[in-house]
Structures are given as structure tokens and as C-alpha cells.
C-alpha positions in Angstrom: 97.1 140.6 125.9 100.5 138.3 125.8 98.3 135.3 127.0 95.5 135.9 124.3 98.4 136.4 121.3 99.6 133.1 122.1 96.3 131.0 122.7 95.6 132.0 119.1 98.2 131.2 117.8 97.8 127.9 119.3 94.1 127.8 117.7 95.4 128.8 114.7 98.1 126.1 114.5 96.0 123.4 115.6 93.5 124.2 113.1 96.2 124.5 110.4 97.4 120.9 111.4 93.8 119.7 111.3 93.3 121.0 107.9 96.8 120.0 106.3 96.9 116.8 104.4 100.1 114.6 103.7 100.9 112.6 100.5 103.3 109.5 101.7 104.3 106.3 100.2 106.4 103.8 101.7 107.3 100.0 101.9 106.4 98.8 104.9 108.1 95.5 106.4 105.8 94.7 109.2 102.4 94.0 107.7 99.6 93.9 110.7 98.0 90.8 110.6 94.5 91.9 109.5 95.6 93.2 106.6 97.5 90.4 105.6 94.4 87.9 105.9 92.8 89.9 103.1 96.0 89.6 100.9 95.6 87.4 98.4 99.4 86.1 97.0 97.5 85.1 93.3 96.9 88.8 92.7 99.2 91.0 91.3 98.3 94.6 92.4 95.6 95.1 95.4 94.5 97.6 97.6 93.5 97.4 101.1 92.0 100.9 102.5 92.5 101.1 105.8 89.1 103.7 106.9 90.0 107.1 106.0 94.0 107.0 106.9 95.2 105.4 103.9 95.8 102.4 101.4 97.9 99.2 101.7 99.1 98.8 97.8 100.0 95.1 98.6 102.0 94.4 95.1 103.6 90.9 94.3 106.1 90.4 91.7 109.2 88.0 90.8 112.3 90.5 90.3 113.9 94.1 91.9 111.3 96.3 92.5 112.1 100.1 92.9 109.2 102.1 93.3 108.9 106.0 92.9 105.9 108.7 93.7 104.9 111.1 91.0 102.1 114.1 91.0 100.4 115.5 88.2 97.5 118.0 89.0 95.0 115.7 90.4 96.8 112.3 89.8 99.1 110.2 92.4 101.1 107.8 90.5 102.8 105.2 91.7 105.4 104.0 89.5 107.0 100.3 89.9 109.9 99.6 87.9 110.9 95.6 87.7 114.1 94.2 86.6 115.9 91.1 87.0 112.8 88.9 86.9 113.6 85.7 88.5 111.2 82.5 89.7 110.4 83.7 93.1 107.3 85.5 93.6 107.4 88.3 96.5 105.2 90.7 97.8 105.6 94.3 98.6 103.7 95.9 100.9 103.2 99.7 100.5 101.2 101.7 102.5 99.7 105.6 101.0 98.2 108.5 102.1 97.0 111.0 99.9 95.9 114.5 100.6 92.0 115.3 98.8 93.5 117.6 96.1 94.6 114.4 94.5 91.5 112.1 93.8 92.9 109.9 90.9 95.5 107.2 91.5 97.7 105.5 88.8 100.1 102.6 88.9 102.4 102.0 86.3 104.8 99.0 85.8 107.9 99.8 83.6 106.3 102.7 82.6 102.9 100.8 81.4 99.2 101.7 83.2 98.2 98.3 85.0 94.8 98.2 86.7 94.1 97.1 90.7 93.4 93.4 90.2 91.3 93.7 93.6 90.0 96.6 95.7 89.2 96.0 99.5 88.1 98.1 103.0 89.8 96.6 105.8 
């Protein structure tokens, strides 16, 4: 009886982990090299979905970049605040995963909606 207790709750917390879904962003440092061919350095905000794990949020800008995660409901956004804009242009590669209750993504710059300049599928 011991042994069949414990097999399901093994079931049970496999099937739990199956099921469970994770919100994450971060910046990345090491970008793998087939994502980076399909960056394109003259675009300010792109995406690059990598099958169904998650996004690269590849996003360039001249300045500090602090970036931040917000949920509302359905919507994921992703807020980038810029300051001390300089002449150097750098990029900043994010990489998301998003859990199916939240189908809507928004990007904000200083508090402003901007728009994905490019969408890809790696």
C-alpha cells in the first residue's frame, strides 16, 4: 500500500510539473549563434521565437537600459526604461517565457507602448 501511496504521488507530481507553466525574463549575455544571424542591428525591438519554449526580445538602444516585468490579467509587459542616451548603439538580448494564461505581450519604452519592428521563428 506504502509502495502504491508513493508511485502516485510521483504521477501526480510529474503531471503537475507537466502542466505548470513559468513566466521568466532575463538578459541573456551569450546569444547562440542562430539566433543572432536573424538579428538585424537596424531594428529597434525584434522578436525571435524560439519553437514553443520562448522568445528572444533582441532590443537595441544607445543609453542605460533597466528593464522590469509587469502582469496585468492577460497582459505580459515588458517595460524598458532608457536614460543617459549616448552615440553608441547596443543591443540587449532578452530571452521570455510565458505561461498560456497570458496571451497578450506589451513593450513599453519610458513608459510609452512601442510596437515589434520585426517578428521571426527561429
Amino acid at each position: 500500500m506504502k509502495k502504491l501511496f508513493v508511485l502516485g504521488l510521483l504521477v501526480s507530481s510529474i503531471l503537475s510539473a507537466c502542466s505548470s507553466s513559468t513566466l521568466s525574463f532575463s538578459e541573456i549575455e551569450n546569444v547562440p549563434d542562430h539566433v543572432q544571424d536573424k538579428v538585424d542591428p537596424n531594428l529597434t525591438l525584434q522578436s525571435i521565437t524560439n519553437d514553443a519554449e520562448g522568445k528572444y526580445i533582441i532590443f537595441h538602444s544607445s543609453g542605460n537600459v533597466k528593464s522590469d516585468l509587469e502582469t496585468k490579467g492577460d497582459t505580459v509587459t515588458i517595460k524598458f526604461n532608457v536614460t543617459n542616451l549616448d552615440d553608441v548603439v547596443k543591443q540587449h538580448t532578452y530571452y521570455f517565457t510565458s505561461d498560456p494564461k497570458h496571451d497578450v505581450l506589451d513593450v513599453t519604452l519610458n513608459g510609452e507602448s512601442i510596437p515589434f519592428d520585426n517578428a521571426t521563428i527561429d
